[in-house]
C-alpha positions in Angstrom: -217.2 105.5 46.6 -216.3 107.2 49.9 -218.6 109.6 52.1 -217.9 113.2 51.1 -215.2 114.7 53.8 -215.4 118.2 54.9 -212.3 120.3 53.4 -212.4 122.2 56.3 -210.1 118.7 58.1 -206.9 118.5 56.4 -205.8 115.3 57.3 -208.4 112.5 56.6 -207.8 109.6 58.6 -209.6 105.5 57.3 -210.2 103.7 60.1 -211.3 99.9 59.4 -212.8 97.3 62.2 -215.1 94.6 61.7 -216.4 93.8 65.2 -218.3 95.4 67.9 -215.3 95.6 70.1 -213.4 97.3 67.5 -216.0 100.1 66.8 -216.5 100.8 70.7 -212.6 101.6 70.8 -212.7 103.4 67.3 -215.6 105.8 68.8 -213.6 106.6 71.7 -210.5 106.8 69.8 -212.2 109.5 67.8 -213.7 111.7 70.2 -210.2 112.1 71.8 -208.7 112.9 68.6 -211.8 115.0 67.6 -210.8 117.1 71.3 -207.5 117.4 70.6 -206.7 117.5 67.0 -209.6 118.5 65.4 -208.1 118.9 61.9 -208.2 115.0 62.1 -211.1 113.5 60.4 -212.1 110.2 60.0 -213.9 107.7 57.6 -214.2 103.7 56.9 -216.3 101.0 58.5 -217.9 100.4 62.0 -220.7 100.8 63.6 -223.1 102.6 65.3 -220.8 103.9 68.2 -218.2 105.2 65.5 -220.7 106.9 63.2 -222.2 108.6 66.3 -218.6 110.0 67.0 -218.3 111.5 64.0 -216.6 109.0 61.6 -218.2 108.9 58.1 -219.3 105.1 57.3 -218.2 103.6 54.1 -220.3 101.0 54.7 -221.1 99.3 58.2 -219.1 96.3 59.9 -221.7 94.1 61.0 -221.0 93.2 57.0 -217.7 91.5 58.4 -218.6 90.4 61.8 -218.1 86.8 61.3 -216.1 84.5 63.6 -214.9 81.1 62.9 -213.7 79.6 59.7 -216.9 77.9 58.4 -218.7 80.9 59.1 -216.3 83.4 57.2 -216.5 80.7 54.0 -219.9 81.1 54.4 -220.2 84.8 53.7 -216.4 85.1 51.2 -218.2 86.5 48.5 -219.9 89.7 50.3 -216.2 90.2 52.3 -214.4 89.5 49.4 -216.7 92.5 47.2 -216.0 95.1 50.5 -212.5 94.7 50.5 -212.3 95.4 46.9 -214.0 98.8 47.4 -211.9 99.3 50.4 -208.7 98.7 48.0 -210.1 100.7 45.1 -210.3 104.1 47.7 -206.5 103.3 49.2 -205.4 103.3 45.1 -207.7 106.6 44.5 -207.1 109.8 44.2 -208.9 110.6 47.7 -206.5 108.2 49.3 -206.3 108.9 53.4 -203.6 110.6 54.8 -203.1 107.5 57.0 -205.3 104.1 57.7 -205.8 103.3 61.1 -206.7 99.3 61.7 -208.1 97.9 64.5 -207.7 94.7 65.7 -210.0 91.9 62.8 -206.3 90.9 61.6 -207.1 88.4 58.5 -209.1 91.2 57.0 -206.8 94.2 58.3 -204.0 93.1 57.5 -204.1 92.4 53.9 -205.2 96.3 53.6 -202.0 96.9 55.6 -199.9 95.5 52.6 -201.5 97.4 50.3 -201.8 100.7 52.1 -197.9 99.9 52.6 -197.1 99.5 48.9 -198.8 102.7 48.3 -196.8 104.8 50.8 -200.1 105.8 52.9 -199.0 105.2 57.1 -200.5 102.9 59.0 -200.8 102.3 62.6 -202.5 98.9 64.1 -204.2 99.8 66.9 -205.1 96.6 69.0 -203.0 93.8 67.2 -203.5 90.4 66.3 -203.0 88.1 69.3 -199.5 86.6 68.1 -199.2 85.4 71.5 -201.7 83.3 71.3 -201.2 81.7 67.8 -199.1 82.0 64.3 -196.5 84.0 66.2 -194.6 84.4 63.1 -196.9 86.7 62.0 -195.4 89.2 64.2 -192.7 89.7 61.1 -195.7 90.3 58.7 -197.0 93.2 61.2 -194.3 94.6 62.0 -193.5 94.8 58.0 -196.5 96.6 56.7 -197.0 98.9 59.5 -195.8 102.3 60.4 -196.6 102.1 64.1 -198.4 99.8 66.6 -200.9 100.9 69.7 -200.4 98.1 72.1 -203.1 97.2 74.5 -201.0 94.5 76.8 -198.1 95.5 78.4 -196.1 92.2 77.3 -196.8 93.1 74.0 -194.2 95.3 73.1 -191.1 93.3 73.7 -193.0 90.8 70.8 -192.4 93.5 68.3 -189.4 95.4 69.2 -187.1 92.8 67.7 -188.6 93.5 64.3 -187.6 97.3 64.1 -191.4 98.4 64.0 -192.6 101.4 66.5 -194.2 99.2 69.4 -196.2 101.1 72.6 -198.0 100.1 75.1 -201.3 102.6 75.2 -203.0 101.0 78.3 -206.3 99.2 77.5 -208.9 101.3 76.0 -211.7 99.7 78.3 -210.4 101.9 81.4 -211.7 104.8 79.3 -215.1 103.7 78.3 -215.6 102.5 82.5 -214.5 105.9 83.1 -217.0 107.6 80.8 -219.8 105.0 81.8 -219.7 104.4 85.3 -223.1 102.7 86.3 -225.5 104.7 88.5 -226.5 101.4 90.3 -230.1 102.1 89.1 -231.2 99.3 86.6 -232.7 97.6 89.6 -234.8 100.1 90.7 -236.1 101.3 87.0 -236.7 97.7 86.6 -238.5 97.1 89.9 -236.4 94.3 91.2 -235.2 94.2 94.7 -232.1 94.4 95.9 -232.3 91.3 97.6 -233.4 88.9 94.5 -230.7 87.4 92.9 -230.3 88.5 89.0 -228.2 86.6 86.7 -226.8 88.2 83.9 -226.7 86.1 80.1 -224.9 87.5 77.7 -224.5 86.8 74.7 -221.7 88.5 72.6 -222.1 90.9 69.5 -221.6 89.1 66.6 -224.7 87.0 64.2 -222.2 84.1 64.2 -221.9 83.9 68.4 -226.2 84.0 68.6 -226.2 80.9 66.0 -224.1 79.2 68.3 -224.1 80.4 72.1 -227.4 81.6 72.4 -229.7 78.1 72.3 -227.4 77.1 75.5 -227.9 80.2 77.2 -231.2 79.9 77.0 -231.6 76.3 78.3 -228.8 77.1 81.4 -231.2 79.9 82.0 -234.3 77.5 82.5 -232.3 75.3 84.6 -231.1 77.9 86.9 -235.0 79.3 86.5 -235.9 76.1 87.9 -234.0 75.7 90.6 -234.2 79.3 92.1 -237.7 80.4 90.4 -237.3 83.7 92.6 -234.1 84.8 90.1 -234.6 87.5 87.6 -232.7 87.4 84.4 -230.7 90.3 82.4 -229.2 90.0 78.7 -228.1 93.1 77.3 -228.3 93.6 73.4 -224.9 94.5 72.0 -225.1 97.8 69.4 -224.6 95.7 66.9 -227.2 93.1 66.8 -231.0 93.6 66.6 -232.8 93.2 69.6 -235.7 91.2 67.6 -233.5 88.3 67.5 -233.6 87.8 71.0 -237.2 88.5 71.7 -238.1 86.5 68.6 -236.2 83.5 70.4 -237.0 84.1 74.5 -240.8 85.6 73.7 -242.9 82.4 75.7 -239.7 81.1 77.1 -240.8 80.9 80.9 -238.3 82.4 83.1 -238.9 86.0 84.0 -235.8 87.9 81.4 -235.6 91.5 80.5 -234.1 92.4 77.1 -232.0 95.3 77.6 -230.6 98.1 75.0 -228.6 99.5 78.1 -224.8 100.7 79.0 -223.2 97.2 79.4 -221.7 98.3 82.8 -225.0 99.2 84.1 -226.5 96.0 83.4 -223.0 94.2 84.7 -223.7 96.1 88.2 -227.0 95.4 88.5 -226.3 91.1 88.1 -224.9 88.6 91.3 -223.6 86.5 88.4 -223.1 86.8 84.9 -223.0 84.0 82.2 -220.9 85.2 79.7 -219.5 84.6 76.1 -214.9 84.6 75.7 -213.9 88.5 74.7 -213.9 92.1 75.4 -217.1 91.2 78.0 -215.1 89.1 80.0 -212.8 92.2 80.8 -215.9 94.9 81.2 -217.1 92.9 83.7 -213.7 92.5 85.5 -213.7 96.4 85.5 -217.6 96.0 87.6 -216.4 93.1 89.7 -219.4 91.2 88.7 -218.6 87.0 89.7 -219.1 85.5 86.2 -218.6 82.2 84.3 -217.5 82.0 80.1 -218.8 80.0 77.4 -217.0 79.3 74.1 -219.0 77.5 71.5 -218.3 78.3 67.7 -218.9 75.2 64.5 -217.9 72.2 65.1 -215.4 72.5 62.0 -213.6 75.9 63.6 -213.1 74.6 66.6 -211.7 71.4 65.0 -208.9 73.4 63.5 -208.9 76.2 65.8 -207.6 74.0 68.7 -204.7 72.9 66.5 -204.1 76.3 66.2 -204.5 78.8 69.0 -201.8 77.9 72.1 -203.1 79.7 74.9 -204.1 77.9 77.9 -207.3 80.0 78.4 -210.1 81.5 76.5 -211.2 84.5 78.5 -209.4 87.6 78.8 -209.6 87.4 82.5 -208.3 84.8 82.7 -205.3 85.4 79.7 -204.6 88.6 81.8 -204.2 87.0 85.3 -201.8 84.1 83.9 -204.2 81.5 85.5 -208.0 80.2 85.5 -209.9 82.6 87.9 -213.6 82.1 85.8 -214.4 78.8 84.7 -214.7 78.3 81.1 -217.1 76.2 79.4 -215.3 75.3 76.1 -217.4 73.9 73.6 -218.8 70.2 74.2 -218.2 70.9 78.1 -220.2 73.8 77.6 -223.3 72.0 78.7 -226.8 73.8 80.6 -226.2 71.3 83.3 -222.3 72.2 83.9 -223.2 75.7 83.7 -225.8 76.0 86.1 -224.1 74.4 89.0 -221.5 77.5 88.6 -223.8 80.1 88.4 -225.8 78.7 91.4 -222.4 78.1 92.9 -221.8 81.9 92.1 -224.8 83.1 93.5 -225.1 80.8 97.2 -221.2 80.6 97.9 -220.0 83.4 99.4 -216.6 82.6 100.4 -216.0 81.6 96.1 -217.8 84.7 94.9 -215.7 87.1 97.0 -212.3 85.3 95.8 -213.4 86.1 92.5 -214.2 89.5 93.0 -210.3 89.9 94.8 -208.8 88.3 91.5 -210.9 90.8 89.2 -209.4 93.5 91.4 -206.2 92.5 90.6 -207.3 92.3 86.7 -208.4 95.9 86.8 -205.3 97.3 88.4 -202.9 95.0 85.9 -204.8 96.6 83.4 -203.5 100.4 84.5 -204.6 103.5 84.2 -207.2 105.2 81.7 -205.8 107.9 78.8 -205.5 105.2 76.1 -207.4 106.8 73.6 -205.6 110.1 73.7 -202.4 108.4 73.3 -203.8 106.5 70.3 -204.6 109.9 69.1 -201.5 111.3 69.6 -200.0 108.3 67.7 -202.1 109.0 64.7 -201.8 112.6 64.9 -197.8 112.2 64.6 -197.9 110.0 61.6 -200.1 112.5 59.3 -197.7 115.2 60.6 -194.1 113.8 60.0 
C-alpha cells in the first residue's frame, strides 16, 4: 500500500529512482514543483534527499541500488517483490495522475509499459544512455512515454525521429552547485592547513560499488600515504550508504582519513586531488574544478559482458561530455593502487598537468549550461497532469 496523500494536492504525481543520483535530482525536482505548483504532490521511492523534500516513500531505493549484472541476480527476488507492489498501485484505484521516472532504465522502464497500457502519462526524466549502448532502445522509450526531460544537449535529435516529445532541460547538477556552493571552510573546521596536500577518495553511493571499489581505494590511499606521509585524506559518505561501513573497514588503517557526512562540493573544494569512482561525481567535481582521476571496477562477470555491450570510448562523464580523455580512467584490471598513485601524486606535484585539467573542467561546466533544470522538469510534469 501507498503513503496516505493529502487531499488538499489534486494531482498526485509517483516518482520512481533507484540510485543516489536519481534521488538528489528527484529532491530538487520537487522543491521547484512544490514552489511553483503546489497542487503537485508526489510519492514513490528514493531516498533520504526526496523524502526530506516532501515526497512520500513507498519504500526506500537503496532496495534497488544494485549495479552490474551479477549483482542484480543476486538480489532478483527482493526487486522482483517491489516491482510487483509498484505495479499493483499503477492498476489501483489510487493510481497517480502521472509517473515520473528517473533515469534506473531496466527497472523504469518496464513500469513505463505498464503505466502506458493503463493510460496514466509518463515523463522520463534523465534517460537511459542509448548513446552509449542498445540504441534501439530509443524506439522502446520513445513508445511508452508521454514526454522526455533531456539532460545532454545531443540527446534530443536521438528521439525526435520517433515522434516522442524530446527537450533538452540543462543538467540538473548546475542547480544543486548553485544551491550548495562550498564556503571553502572544511579545512579550517578540520584543522588542516592550507598548504597540506588533501586527497579526496571517493567512493560512490551504491553497496555494490563499496564491495568492489573500496578495498583499492584504500590500498592507493596507503601508497600515496607512504610516499607523502604529510597528506591528509577526505572520503565523503554518500546519503545513501552508512557511514559504519567505512569506519568499520578504515578504523586502524594508518593513513590520517576523515570520514565525512558533508555537502559533496564542500569536501570536493577542500581536496588538491580526488580519486574518484565513473558517474554523477565525476561531473560535481567538474562543476568545483577539483584535478581528479576515475576508477571503474564492478564483477568480473559484468564487466565480461558489459564490454561487449556498452560502445562508448570513455567511462567518466567528464570525459563522455568533453568528447575526449581529460581524467584518466582506471578501468578494471588496470585499475591497480600502483597505477593510481603515480596520477594522484602526478596531480598533486605537476603544476603545469593539474592546471590543464582544471581549463578542460571549465570547459565541461560551461558545455553543461545554465542552471533552471529543475523548474523546467516541473513545468513538464505540471503540463502533463493538466492537458
Amino acid at each position: 500500500m501507498r503513503p496516505e496523500i493529502s487531499e488538499n494536492n489534486s494531482k498526485r504525481i509517483m516518482i520512481i529512482t533507484g540510485e543516489s543520483s536519481g534521488d538528489l535530482h528527484g529532491s530538487h525536482l520537487i522543491r521547484a514543483a512544490a514552489e511553483q505548483y503546489p497542487e503537485m504532490s508526489f510519492f514513490g521511492v528514493g531516498g533520504k534527499r526526496m523524502a526530506a523534500a516532501g515526497c512520500q516513500l513507498i519504500f526506500s531505493s537503496d532496495e534497488l541500488a544494485v549495479m552490474g549484472v551479477w549483482e542484480v541476480a543476486a538480489q532478483f527476488y527482493g526487486i522482483f517483490r517491489r516491482f510487483k507492489q509498484l505495479k499493483r498501485i499503477l492498476q489501483g484505484p489510487a493510481a497517480p495522475d502521472a509517473l515520473v521516472l528517473i533515469d534506473f532504465p531496466d527497472f523504469n522502464l518496464r513500469l513505463a509499459k505498464i503505466a502506458k497500457k493503463l493510460g496514466i502519462a509518463v515523463l522520463y526524466y534523465i534517460t537511459p544512455k542509448v548513446w552509449a549502448w542498445r540504441k534501439k532502445r530509443a524506439k522502446v522509450i520513445a513508445e511508452n512515454t508521454d514526454q522526455l526531460a533531456l539532460i545532454f544537449p545531443f540527446e534530443p535529435d536521438i528521439f525526435r525521429p520517433f515522434g516522442v516529445a524530446a527537450e533538452y532541460v540543462g543538467n540538473p547538477l548546475l542547480d544543486e552547485y548553485v544551491n550548495n556552493r562550498p564556503k571553502g571552510d572544511l579545512r579550517a573546521r578540520l584543522g588542516i592547513g592550507g598548504e597540506e596536500q588533501v586527497v579526496g577518495i571517493f567512493p560512490g553511493s551504491r553497496k555494490s560499488e563499496i564491495t568492489y571499489i573500496l578495498d583499492s581505494l584504500v590500498e592507493t590511499a596507503k601508497l600515496i600515504h607512504r610516499d607523502k606521509p604529510g597528506a591528509k585524506f577526505l572520503l565523503p559518505v554518500a546519503p545513501s550508504l552508512d557511514a559504519d561501513i567505512f569506519h568499520t573497514r578504515l578504523n586502524g588503517c594508518g593513513i590520517p582519513i576523515f570520514i565525512l557526512e558533508e555537502n559533496i562540493y564542500e569536501v570536493a573544494h577542500a581536496c588538491n586531488a580526488v580519486l574518484c569512482v565513473s558517474g554523477t561525481v565525476t561531473l560535481q567535481l567538474a562543476l568545483t574544478g577539483t584535478p581528479m582521476a576515475i576508477l571503474y571496477k564492478i564483477a568480473p562477470l559484468s564487466y565480461a559482458i558489459g564490454k561487449h555491450l556498452v560502445k562508448v570510448e570513455h567511462v567518466g562523464l567528464t570525459n563522455i561530455i568533453a568528447g575526449r580523455e581529460i581524467v584518466r580512467e582506471f578501468i578494471q584490471d588496470a585499475a591497480s593502487p600502483d597505477a593510481m598513485q603515480d596520477e594522484i601524486i602526478r596531480l598533486l606535484d605537476d603544476d603545469v598537468y593539474t592546471n590543464q585539467m582544471r581549463n578542460n573542467l571549465q570547459e565541461v561546466k560551461l558545455l553543461l549550461g545554465e542552471p533552471g533544470c529543475s523548474g523546467k522538469v516541473a513545468k513538464l510534469v505540471h503540463e502533463l497532469v493538466t492537458k
